[in-house]
C-alpha positions in Angstrom: 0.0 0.0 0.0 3.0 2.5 0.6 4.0 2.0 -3.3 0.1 2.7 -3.9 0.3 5.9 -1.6 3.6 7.4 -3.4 2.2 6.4 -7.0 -1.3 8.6 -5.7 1.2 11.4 -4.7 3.3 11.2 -7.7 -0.4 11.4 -9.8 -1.3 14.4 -7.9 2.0 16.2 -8.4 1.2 15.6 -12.0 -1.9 17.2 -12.3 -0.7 20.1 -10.7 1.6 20.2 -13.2 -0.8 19.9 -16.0 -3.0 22.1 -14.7 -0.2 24.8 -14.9 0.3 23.9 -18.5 -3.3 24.9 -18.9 -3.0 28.3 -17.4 0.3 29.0 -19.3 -1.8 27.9 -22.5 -5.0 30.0 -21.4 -2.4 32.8 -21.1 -1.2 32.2 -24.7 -4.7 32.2 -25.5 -5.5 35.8 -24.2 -2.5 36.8 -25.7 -3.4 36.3 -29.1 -6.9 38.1 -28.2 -5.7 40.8 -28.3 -2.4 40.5 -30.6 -3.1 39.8 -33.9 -1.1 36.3 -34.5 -1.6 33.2 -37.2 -5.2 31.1 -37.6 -2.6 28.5 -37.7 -1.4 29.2 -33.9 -4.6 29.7 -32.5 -5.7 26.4 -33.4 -2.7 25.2 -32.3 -3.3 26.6 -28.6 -7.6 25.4 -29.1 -6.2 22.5 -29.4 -3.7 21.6 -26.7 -6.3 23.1 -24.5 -9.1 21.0 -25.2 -6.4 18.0 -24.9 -5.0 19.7 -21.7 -8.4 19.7 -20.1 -9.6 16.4 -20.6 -6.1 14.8 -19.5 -6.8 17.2 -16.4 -10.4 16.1 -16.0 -9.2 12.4 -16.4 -6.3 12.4 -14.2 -8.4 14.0 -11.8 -10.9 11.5 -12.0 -8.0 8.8 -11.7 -7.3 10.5 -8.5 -10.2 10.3 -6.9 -11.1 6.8 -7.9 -7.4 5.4 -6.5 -7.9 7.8 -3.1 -11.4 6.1 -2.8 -10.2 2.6 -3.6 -6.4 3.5 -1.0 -9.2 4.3 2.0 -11.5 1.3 1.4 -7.9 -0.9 1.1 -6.0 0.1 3.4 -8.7 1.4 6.0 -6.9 5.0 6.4 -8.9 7.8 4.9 -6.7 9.4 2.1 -8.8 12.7 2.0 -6.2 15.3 1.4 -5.8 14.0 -2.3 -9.5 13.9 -3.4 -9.3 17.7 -2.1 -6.8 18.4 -3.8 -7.9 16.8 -6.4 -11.4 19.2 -6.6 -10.1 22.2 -6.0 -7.6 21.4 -9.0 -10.4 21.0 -10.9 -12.7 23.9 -9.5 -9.7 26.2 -10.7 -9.7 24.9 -14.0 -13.2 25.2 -14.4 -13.0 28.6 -13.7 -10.3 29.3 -16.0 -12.2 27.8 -18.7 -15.3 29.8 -18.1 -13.4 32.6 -18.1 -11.2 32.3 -21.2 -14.8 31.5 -23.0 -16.0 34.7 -21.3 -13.2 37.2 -23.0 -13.3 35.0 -26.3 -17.1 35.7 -26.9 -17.1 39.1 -25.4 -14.2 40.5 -27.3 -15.1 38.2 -31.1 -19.0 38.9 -30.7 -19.1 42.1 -27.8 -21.5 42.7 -25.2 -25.7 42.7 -25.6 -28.2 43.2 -23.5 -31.9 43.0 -23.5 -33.6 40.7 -26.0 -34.9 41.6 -29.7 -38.5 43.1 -29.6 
């Protein structure tokens, strides 16, 4: 079970790391909102994102899964990595809400009230 504990830390280290990644990539990203670059780069950074997010959303799933299956094993409660774990993941939610906020607001601008 100690191997299992240091392979669950290891896994967490890494999605911290990934999760990094992602904000160095959502930086790029806002970068290039407001810098004219190539269509050629910008999918570039669309697409390591959407890649970046689903490994984090897996991973972070993994995570949970093994801390779950460590307590139920081992009969020590491995909270500290499911925690982790969700606020990892309530972070990159947020980022990703707000990347999608300053793309549509600076592409399409601001509205308000409805059509009559």
């Amino acid at each position: 079970m100690l191997a299992f504990r240091r392979i669950l830390a290891f896994s967490s280290r890494i999605h911290s790391y990934l999760l990094v990644l992602y904000v160095f990539f959502a930086f790029l990203f806002v970068l290039f909102l407001y810098y004219p670059v190539s269509e050629v780069l910008i999918s570039f950074v669309r697409a390591w994102q959407m890649v970046l997010g689903w490994t984090i959303f897996l991973e972070g799933f993994w995570i949970v899964l093994a801390s779950i299956y460590l307590s139920i094993c081992s009969r020590v409660a491995t909270v500290m990595p499911i925690v982790q774990t969700l606020v990892r993941m309530v972070v990159y939610t947020a980022i990703s809400i707000i990347i999608d906020f300053l793309n549509t607001a600076i592409i399409s601008g601001f509205s308000y009230g409805g059509g009559s």
